[in-house]
C-alpha positions as CSV (number, residue, x, y, z in Angstrom):
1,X,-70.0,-148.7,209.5
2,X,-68.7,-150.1,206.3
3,X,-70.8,-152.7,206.4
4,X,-74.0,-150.3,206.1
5,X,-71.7,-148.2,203.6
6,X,-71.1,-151.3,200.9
7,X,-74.8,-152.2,201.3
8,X,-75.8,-148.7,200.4
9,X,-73.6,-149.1,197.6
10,X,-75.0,-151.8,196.4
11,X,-78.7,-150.8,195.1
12,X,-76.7,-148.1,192.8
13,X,-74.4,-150.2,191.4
14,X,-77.5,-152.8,190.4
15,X,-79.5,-149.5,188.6
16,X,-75.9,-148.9,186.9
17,X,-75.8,-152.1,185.4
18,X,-79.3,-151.7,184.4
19,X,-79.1,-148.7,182.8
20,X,-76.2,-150.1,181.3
21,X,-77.8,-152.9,180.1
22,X,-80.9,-151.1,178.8
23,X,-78.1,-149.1,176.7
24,X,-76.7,-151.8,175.0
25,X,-79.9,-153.2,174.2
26,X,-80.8,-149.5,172.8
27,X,-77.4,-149.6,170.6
28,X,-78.1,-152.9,169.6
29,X,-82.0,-152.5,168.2
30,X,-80.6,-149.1,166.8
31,X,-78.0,-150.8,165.2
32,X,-80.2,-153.7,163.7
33,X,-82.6,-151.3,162.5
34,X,-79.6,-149.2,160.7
35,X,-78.4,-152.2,159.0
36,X,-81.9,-154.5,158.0
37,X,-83.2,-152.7,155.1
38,X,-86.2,-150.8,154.4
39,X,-89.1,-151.6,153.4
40,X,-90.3,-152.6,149.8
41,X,-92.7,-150.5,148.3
42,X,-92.5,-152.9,145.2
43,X,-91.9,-149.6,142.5
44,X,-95.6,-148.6,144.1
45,X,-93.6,-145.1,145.0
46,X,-92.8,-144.7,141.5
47,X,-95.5,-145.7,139.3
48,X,-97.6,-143.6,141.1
49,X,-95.6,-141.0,140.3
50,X,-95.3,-141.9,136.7
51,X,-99.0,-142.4,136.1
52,X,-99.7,-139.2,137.8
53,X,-97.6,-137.3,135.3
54,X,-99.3,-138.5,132.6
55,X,-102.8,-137.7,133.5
56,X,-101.2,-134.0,134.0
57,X,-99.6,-133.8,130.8
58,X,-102.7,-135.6,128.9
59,X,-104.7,-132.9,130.3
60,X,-102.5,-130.3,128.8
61,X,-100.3,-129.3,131.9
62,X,-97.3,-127.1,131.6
63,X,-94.5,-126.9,133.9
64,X,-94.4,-124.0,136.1
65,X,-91.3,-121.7,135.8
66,X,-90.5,-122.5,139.6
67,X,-89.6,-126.3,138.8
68,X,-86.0,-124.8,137.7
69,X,-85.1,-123.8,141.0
70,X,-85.9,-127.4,142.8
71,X,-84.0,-129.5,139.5
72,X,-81.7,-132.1,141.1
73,X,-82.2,-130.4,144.8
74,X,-80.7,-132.4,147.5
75,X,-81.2,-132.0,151.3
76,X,-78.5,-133.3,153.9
77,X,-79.8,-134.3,157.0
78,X,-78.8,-134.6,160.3
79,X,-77.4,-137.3,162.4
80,X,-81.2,-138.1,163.8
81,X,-82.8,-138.2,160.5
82,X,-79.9,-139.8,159.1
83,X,-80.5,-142.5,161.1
84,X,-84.1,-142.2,160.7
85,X,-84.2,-142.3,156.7
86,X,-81.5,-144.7,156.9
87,X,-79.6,-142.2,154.3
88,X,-77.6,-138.8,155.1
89,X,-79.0,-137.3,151.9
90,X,-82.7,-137.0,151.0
91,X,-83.2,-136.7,146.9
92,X,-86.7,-133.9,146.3
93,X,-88.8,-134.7,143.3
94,X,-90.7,-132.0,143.3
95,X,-92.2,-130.2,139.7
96,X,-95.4,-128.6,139.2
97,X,-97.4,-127.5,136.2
98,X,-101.0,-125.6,135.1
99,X,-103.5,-125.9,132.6
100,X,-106.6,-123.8,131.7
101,X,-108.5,-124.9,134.7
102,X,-106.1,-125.7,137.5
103,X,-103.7,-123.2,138.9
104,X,-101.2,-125.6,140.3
105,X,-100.5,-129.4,139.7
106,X,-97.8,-130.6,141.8
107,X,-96.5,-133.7,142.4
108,X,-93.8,-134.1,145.0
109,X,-91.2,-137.1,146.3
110,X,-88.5,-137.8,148.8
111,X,-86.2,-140.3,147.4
112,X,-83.9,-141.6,150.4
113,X,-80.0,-141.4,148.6
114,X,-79.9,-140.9,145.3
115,X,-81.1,-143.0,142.6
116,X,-82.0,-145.5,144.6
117,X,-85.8,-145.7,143.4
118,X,-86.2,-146.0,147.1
119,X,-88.9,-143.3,147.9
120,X,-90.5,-142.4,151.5
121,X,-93.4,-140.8,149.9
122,X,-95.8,-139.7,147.0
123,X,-97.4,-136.3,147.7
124,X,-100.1,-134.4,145.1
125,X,-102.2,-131.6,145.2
126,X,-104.6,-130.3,142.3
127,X,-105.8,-126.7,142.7
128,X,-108.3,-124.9,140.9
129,X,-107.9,-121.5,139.2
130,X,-110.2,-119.0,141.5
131,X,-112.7,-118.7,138.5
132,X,-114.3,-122.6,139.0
133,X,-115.7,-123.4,142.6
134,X,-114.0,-126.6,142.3
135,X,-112.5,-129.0,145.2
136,X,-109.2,-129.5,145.6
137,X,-107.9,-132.3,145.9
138,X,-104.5,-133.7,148.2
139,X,-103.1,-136.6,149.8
140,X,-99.7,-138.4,150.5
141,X,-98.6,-141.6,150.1
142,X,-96.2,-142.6,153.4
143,X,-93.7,-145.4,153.6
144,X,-93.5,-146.6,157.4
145,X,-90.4,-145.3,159.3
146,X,-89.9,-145.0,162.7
147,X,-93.0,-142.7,164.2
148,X,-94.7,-142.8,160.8
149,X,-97.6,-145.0,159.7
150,X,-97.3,-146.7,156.2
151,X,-100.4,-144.9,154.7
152,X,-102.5,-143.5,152.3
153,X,-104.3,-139.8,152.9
154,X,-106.7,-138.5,150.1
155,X,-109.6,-135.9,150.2
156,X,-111.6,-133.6,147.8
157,X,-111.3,-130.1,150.0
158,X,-114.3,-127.5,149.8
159,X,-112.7,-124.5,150.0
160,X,-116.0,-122.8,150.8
161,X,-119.9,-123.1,150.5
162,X,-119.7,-122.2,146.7
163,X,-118.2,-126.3,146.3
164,X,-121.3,-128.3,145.1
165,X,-119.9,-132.2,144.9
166,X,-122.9,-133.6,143.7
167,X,-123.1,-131.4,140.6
168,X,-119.2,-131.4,140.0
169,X,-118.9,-135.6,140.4
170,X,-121.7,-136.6,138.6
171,X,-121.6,-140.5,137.9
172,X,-117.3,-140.5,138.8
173,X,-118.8,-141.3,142.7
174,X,-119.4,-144.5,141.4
175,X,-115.4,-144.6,140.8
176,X,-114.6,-142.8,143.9
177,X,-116.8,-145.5,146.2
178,X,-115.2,-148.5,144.2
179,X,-112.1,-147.3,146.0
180,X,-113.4,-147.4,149.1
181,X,-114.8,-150.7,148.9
182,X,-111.2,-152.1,147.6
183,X,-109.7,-150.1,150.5
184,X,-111.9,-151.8,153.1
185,X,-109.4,-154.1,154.4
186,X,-106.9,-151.2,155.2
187,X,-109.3,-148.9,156.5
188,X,-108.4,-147.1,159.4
189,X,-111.1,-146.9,161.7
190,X,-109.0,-146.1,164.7
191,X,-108.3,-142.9,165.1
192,X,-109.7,-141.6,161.5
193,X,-108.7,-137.8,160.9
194,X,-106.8,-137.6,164.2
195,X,-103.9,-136.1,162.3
196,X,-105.9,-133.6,160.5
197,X,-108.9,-132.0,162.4
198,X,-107.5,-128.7,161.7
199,X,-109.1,-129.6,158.5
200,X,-112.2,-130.7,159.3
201,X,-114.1,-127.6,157.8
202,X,-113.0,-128.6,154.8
203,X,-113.1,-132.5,154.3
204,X,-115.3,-134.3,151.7
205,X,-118.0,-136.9,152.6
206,X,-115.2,-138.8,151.1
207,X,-112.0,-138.6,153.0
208,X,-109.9,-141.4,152.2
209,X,-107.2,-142.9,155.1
210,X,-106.2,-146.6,155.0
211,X,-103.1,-147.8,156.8
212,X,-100.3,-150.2,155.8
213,X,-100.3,-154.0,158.3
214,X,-97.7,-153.2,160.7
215,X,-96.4,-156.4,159.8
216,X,-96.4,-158.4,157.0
217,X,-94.9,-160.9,154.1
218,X,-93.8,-159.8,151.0
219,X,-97.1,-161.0,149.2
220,X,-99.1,-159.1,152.1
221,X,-97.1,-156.1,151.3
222,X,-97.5,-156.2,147.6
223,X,-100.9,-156.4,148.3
224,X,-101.5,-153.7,150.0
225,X,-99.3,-151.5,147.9
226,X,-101.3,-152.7,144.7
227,X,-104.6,-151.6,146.4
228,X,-103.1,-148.3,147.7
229,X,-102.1,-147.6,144.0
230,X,-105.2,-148.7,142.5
231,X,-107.6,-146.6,144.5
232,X,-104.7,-143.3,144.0
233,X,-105.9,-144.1,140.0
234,X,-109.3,-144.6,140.9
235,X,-109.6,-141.3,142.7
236,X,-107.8,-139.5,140.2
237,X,-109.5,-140.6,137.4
238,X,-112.8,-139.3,138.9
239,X,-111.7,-136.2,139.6
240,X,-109.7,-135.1,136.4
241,X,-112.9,-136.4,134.4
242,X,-114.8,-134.5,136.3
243,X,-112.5,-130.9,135.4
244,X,-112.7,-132.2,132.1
245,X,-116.6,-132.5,131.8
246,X,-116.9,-129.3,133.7
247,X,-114.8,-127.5,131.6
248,X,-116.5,-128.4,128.1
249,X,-119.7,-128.2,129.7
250,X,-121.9,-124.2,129.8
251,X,-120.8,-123.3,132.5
252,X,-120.6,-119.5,132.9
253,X,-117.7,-117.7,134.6
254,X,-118.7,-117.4,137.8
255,X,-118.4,-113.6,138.8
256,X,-115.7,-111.4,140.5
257,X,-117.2,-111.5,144.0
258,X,-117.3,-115.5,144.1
259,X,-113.8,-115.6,142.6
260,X,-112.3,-113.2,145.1
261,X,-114.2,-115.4,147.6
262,X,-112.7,-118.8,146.5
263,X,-109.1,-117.0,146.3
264,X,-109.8,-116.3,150.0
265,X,-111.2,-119.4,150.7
266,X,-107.6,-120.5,149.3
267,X,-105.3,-118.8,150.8
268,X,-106.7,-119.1,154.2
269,X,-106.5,-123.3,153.3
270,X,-102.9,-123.3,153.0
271,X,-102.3,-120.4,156.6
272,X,-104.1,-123.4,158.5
273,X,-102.0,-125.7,156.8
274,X,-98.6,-123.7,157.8
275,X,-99.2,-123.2,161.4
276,X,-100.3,-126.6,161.9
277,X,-100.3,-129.5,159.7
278,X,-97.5,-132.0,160.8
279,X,-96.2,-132.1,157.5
280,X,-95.0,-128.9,157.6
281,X,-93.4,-128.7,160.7
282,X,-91.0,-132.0,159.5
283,X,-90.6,-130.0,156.3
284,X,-89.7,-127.1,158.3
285,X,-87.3,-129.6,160.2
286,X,-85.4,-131.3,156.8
287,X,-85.4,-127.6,154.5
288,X,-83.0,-125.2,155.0
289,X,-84.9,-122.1,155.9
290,X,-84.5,-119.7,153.8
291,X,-85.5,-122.8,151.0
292,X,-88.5,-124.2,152.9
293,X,-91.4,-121.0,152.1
294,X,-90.0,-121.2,148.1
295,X,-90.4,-124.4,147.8
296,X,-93.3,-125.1,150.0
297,X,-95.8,-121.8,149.3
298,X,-94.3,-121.1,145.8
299,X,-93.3,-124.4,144.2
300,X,-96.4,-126.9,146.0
301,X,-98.7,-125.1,146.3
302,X,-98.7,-122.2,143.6
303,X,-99.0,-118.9,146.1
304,X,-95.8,-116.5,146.4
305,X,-94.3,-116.7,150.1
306,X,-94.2,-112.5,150.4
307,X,-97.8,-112.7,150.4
308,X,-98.1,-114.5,153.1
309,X,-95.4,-113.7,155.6
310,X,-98.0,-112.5,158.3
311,X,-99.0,-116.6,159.3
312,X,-95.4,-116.9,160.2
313,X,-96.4,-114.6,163.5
């Protein structure tokens, strides 16, 4: 009777000891990945950041009034994405500015403790006043973390039929398809747009997604981070020269029914956006609440949250 009793014992005290053992080796990888640090971004972060508000300001941008409210905001995280960042406190960049053609300019950052010059991203977003049937243009920058792709993510939205990207780019294609080309090593051809097909209505012949090498030395990292930051400028370039030319060209204002239309067109961007764009729902996870609509709706995107307090249904 005890024999058959020990030997019945015995098969749970081997899955014991492996459980066990897969727990230590849990702690362990944890621990190792706590301690080894992050990866370089070689001041890529940074310089985009710093060339990005230059272009704003040499197009005449002015800060927007909301920038006060997110000067030297801090979030504190949890224990998961403490140990996820690597950092209990998350420093936001975040300002935002306008100039006579585009409603809201805003450039956005996570620094991971404070002035580290250690950043897990580079977000942007251009958006054109209603009055121009304009694209607007977004992406993010992404530092590779645990779940996250090192990446790059840039597109020219059409808001609506009224976009015409031929007439709007003129020659600056040329500058948007050297990018591409230089980006062809890093191209991710995947699962391309697999993130994002809530947005597929509105995506440019030009959508832009490369990926960083999983792994890498530090010269293949550079690399890769030169490239991402040269085909950021590249793609900026053509599309703030091409504002520029349409806004000293004669071109009429476009009438009240078209600019209702594209402030529709707009507003319904940024409700699919909310509800599902993953970006939002870590946002969602990382911001107080009663912080995240302010500084998402109002301060990145240039819309006031009570407008819009039906997509949170």
């Amino acid at each position: 009777m005890n024999m058959h009793a020990n030997s019945r014992k015995k098969p749970k005290k081997i899955i014991w000891k492996l459980f066990l053992l897969l727990l230590l080796i849990l702690l362990v990888s944890a621990g190792i990945y706590y301690i080894l640090p992050g990866e370089d971004d070689f001041g890529t972060f940074l310089s985009m950041r710093n060339d990005m508000t230059r272009i704003i300001k040499d197009s005449d941008g002015a800060e927007r009034d909301i920038n006060l409210r997110f000067n030297d905001y801090q979030l504190k995280l949890n224990p998961l994405y403490a140990f996820m960042f690597k950092s209990g406190k998350l420093d936001l960049y975040m300002k935002s500015y306008s100039n006579d053609k585009l409603a809201a300019i805003s450039i956005n950052q996570l620094e991971i403790g404070r002035d580290t010059n250690n950043f897990f991203d580079f977000t942007f977003m251009f958006r054109p006043k209603p009055e121009f049937s304009l694209p607007l243009f977004h992406g993010d920058a992404l530092k590779k973390l645990p779940g996250v792709h090192g990446a790059l993510y840039m597109d020219f939205y059409a808001l609506n039929a009224n976009t015409d990207y031929e007439t709007f780019f003129g020659q600056e294609i040329e500058k948007i398809e050297e990018a591409i080309h230089l980006a062809e090593p890093y191209w991710n051809h995947h699962d391309f747009g697999s993130l994002t097909p809530h947005l597929d209505p509105y995506k440019s012949p030009w959508r832009f997604e490369i990926r960083a090498p999983e792994k890498g030395d530090d010269e293949t990292m550079r690399v890769y981070y030169s490239t991402a930051a040269r085909c950021l400028s590249l793609y900026s370039e053509a599309y703030m020269r091409s504002v520029a030319a349409w806004s000293v060209t004669s071109n009429k204002p476009i009438n009240e029914k078209i600019k209702e239309e594209n402030r529709e067109s707009f507003d319904g961007f940024v409700q699919v956006l909310y509800r599902e764009d993953v970006a939002v729902k870590l946002g969602k996870m990382l911001f107080p609440e009663e912080d995240f609509d302010s500084y998402f709706l109002e301060g990145f995107w240039g819309i006031e949250p009570e407008g819009f307090l039906n997509i949170k249904d």
